[in-house]
C-alpha positions as CSV (number, residue, x, y, z in Angstrom):
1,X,82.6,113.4,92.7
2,X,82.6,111.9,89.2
3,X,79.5,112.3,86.8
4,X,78.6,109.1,84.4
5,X,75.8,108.3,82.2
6,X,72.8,106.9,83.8
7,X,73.4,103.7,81.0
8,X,75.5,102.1,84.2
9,X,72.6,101.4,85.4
10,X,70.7,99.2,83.1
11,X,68.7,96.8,84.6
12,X,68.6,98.0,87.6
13,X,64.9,98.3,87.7
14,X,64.6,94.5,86.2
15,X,66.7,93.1,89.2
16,X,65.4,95.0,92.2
17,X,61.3,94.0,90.8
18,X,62.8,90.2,90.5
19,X,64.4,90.3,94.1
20,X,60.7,92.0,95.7
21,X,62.1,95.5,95.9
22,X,60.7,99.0,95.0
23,X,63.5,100.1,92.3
24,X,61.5,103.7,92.4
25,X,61.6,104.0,96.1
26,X,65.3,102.8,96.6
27,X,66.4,105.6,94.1
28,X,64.1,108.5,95.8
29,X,65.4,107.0,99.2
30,X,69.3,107.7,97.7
31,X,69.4,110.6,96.3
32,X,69.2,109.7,92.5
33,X,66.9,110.8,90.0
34,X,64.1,108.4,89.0
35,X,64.3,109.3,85.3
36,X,67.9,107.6,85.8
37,X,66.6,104.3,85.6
38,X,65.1,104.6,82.4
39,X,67.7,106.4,80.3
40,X,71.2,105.8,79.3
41,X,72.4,109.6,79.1
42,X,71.5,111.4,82.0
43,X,74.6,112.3,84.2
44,X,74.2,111.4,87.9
45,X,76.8,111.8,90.2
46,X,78.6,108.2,91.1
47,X,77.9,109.3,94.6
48,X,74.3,108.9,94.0
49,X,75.2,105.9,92.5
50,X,77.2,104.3,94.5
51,X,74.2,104.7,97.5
52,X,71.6,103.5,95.4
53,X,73.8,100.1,94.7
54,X,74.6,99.8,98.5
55,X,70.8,100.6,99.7
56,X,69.8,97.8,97.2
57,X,72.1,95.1,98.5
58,X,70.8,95.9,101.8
59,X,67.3,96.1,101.7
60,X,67.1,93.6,99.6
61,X,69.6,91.0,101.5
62,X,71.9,90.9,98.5
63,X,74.9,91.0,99.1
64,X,76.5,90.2,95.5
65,X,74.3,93.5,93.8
66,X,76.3,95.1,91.8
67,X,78.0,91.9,90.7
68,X,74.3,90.5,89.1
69,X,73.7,93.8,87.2
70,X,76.9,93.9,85.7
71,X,76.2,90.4,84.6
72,X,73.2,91.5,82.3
73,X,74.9,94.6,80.9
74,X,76.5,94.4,77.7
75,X,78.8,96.2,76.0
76,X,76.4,98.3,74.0
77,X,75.7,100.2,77.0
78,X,78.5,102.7,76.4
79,X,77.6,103.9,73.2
80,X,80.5,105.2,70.6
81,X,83.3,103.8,72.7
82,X,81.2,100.4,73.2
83,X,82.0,99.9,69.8
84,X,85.4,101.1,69.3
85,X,85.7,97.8,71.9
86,X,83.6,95.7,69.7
87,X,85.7,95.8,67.1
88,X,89.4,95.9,68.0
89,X,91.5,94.1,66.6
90,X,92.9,92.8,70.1
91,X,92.0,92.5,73.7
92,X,95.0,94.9,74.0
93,X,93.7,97.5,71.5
94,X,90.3,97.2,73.0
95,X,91.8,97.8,76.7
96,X,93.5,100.5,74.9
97,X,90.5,102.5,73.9
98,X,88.9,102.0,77.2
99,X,91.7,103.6,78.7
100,X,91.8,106.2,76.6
101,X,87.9,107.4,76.0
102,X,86.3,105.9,79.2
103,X,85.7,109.8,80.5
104,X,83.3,109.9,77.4
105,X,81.2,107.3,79.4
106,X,82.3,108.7,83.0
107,X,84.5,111.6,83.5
108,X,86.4,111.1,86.8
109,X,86.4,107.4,86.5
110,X,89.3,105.2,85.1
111,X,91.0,101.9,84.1
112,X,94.4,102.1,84.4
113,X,96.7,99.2,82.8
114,X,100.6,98.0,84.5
115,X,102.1,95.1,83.1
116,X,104.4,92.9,85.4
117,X,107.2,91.6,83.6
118,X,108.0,88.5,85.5
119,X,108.4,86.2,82.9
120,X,110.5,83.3,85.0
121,X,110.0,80.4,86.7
122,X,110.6,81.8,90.0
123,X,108.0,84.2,89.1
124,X,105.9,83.0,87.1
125,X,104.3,84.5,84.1
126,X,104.2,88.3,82.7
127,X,100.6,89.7,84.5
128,X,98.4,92.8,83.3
129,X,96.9,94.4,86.0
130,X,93.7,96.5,84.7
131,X,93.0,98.7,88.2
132,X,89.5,100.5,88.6
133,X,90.3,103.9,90.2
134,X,87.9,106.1,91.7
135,X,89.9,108.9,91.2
136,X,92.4,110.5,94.0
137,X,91.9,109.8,97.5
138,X,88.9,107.9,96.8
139,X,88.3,104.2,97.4
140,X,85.1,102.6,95.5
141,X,82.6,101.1,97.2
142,X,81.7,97.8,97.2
143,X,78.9,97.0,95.3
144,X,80.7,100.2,92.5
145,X,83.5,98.0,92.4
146,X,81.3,94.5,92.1
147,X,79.8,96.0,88.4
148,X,82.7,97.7,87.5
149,X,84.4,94.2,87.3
150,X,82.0,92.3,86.9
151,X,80.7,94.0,83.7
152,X,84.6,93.9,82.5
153,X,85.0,90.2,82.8
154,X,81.8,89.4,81.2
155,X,83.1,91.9,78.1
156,X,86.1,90.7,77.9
157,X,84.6,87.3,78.3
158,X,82.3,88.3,75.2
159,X,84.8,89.8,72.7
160,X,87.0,87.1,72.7
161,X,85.1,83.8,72.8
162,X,86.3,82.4,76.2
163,X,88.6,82.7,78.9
164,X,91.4,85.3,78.2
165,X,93.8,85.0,80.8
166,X,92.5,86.1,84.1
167,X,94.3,85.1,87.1
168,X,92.8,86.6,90.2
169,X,90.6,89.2,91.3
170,X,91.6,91.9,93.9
171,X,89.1,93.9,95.8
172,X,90.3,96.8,98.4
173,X,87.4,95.4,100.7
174,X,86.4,92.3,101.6
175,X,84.2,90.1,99.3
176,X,80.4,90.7,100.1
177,X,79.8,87.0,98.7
178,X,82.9,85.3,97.8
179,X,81.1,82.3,96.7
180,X,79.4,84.1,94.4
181,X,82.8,86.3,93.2
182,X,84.3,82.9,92.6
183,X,81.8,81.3,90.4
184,X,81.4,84.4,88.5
185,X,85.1,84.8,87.7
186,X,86.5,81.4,88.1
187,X,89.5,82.8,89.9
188,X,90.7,83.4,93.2
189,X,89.2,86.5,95.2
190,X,92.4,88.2,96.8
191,X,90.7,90.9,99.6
192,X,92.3,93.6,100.8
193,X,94.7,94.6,98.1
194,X,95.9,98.5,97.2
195,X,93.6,98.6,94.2
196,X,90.4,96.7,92.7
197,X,91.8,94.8,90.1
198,X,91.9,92.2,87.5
199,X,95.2,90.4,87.2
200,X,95.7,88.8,84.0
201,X,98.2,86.4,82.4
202,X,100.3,86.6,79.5
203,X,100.2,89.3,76.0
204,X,96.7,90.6,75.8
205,X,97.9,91.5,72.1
206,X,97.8,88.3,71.0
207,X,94.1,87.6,72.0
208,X,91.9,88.6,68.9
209,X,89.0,90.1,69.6
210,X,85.7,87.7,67.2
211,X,84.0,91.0,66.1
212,X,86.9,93.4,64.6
213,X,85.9,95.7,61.7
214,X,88.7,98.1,61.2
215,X,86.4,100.6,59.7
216,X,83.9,100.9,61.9
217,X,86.4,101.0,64.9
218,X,88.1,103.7,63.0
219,X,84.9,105.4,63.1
220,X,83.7,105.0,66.5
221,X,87.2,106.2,67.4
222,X,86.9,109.5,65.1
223,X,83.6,109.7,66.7
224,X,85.4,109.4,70.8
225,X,88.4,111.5,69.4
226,X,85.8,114.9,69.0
227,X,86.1,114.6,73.0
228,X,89.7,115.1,73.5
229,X,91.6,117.9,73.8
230,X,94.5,119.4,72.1
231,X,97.7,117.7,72.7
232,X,99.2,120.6,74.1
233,X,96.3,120.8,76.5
234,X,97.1,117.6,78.4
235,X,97.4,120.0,81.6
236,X,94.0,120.9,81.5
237,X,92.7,117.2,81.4
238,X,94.3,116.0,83.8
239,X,93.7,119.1,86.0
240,X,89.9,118.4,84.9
241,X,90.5,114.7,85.7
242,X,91.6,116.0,89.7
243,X,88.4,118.5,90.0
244,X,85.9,116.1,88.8
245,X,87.0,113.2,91.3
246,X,87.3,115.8,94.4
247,X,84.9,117.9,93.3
248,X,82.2,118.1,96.4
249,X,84.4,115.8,98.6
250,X,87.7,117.6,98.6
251,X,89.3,121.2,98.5
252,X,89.2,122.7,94.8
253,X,92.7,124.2,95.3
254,X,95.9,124.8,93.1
255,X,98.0,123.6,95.8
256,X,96.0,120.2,96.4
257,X,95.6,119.7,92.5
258,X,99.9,120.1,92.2
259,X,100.2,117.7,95.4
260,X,98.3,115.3,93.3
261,X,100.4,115.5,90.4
262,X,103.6,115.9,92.5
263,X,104.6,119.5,91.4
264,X,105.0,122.7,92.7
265,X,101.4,124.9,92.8
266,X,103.5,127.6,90.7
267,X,104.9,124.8,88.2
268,X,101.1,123.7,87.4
269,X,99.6,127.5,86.8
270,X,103.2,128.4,84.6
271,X,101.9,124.9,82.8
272,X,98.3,126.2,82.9
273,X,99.8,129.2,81.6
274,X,101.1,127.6,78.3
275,X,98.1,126.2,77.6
276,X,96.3,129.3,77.4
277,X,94.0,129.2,80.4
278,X,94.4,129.4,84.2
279,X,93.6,127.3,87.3
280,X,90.2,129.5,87.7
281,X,88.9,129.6,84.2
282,X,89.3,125.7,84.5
283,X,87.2,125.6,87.4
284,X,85.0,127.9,86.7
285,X,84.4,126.1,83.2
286,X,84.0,122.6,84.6
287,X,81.3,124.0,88.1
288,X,79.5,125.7,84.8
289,X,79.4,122.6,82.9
290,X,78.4,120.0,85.8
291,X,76.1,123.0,87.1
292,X,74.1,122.9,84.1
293,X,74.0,119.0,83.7
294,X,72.2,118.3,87.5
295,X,69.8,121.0,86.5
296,X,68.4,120.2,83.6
297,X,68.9,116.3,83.7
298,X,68.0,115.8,87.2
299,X,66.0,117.0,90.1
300,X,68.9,117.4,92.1
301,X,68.0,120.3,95.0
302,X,69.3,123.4,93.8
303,X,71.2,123.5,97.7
304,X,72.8,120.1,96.4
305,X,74.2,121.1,93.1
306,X,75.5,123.9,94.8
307,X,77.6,121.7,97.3
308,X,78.5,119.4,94.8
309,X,80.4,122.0,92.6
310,X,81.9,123.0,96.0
311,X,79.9,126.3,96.9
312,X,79.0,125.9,100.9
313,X,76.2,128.3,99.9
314,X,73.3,128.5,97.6
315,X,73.1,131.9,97.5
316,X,77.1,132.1,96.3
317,X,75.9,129.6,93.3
318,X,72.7,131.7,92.6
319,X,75.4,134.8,92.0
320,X,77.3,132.8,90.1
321,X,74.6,131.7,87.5
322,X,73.4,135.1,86.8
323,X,77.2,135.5,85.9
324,X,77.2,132.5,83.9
325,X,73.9,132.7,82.2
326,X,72.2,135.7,82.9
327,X,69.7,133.5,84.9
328,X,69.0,131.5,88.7
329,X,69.4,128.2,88.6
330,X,66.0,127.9,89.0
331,X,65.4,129.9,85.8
332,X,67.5,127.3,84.2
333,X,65.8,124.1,85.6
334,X,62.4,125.4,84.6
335,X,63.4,126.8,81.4
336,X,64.4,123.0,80.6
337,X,61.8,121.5,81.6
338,X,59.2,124.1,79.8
339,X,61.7,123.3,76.6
């Protein structure tokens, strides 16, 4: 499970009321909190978001969902690091700061960059590949993966002026309206691939990007910088980066965390160990955190936040909250809502 900000769902409610659809009672009907659709910074679980895209397309016979609400999002929607991207100095600089800050805006979720040195005529030209990955073992679903690209061509679209290189589109699925694909990105639809994708031609450093302002990118980055860790703590993210993707879905284990980093279990906690913490703590600190987030921005069954931070019982989560804070988790949810 990954959480993100309910901001990536703008306009959700303006669609679904345009296509004849209840955007209230699609929501209840997934799982997702309704206050979701009306503020940018809850955190909701992409699982819950991922069924409230998919139960839209269906019920309301659109098949191309996710697609037409990343259409009408801009890149204001992801706060501090929307503007670090607003005003980079190149499409490479901006892809830069997505890469690096993006858990800001959705921690489990990433774009990860390649670039294909071809550079012949056999081959053709050099390609960037900018992947959306779900996090390990996951695959994203299909109308997920339709905003998720969607809203990235039509920013990258925005920051430069025009077309910036983009070649194809890969999706790990088949296209739920490849007309519709097509005309949005003006480039073939490749189905089936390893990874969702954008494939783009040529040096993405040499696009400039129409808004840059050095100082205010150097402040939104100062501002996404407060997020990161220590150096020396690069362990611990990307252990935090494993947890957060599995968590609810997959065994929280040392040995399946190491297996997705391809070490040894005992290499990772003598890693841990240098960093000054230890495989538990980490857990431990990251079930406390997302605890506390679906309880006092969601209404979330208590039963469900327990299984999503990977407790088969309730009552072993209700012992672990009077550990954490001296409190049930009902205590908790009502306190915040009383507050």
């Amino acid at each position: 499970m990954a959480l993100i900000r309910s901001a990536a769902l703008r306009g959700f409610r303006a669609i679904v009321a345009e296509l004849g659809g209840d955007p209230v009672a699609i929501a209840l009907s997934a799982g997702l909190p309704v206050e979701a659709l009306d503020s940018a910074d809850l955190v909701v679980s992409d699982a819950d978001v991922s069924r409230t895209l998919e139960l839209a397309a269906i019920e309301l016979d659109c098949p191309d969902f996710g697609l037409q609400l990343g259409r009408r999002q801009d890149v204001s929607l992801l706060g501090p690091l929307g503007l670090a991207i607003q005003h980079s100095s190149t499409l490479a600089d901006a892809l830069e700061n997505v890469t690096s800050y993006l858990f800001v805006h959705a921690e489990g979720l990433r774009l990860t960059v390649q670039e294909r040195r071809q550079g012949s005529a056999e081959h053709g030209p050099d390609v960037v590949e900018v992947c959306y990955d779900a996090g390990p073992g996951r695959t994203p679903g299909v109308q997920g993966t339709g905003l998720v690209l969607g809203y990235a061509h039509r920013v990258a679209l925005q920051l430069v002026g025009g077309p910036y290189g983009l070649r194809s589109v890969d999706l790990p699925h088949a296209a739920p309206d490849r007309a519709s694909y097509e005309a949005h990105f003006g480039v073939p639809i490749r189905e089936g691939r390893p990874c969702a994708m954008l494939r783009v031609t040529g040096s993405l450093s040499s696009i400039p990007v129409l808004s840059r302002d050095d100082e205010l990118q150097r402040l939104a980055v100062a501002m996404l910088a407060r997020h990161r860790r220590a150096p020396g703590d690069d362990v611990v993210e990307a252990v935090r980066t494993y947890l957060v993707a599995a968590m609810g879905t997959s065994p929280l284990t040392v040995s399946a965390v190491a297996s997705s980093l391809s070490i040894h279990p005992r290499t990772l906690q003598r890693l841990l160990a240098n960093a000054g913490t230890t495989f538990g703590h980490v857990l431990d600190d990251l079930r406390r955190q997302t605890a506390r987030q679906l309880l006092i921005s969601s209404s979330v069954p208590i039963a469900q936040v327990a299984q999503r931070i990977g407790y088969a019982e309730a009552a072993t989560f209700s012992r672990r909250a009077q550990g954490w804070w001296g409190l049930t988790p009902l205590d908790v949810r009502r306190g915040t809502q009383l507050s």
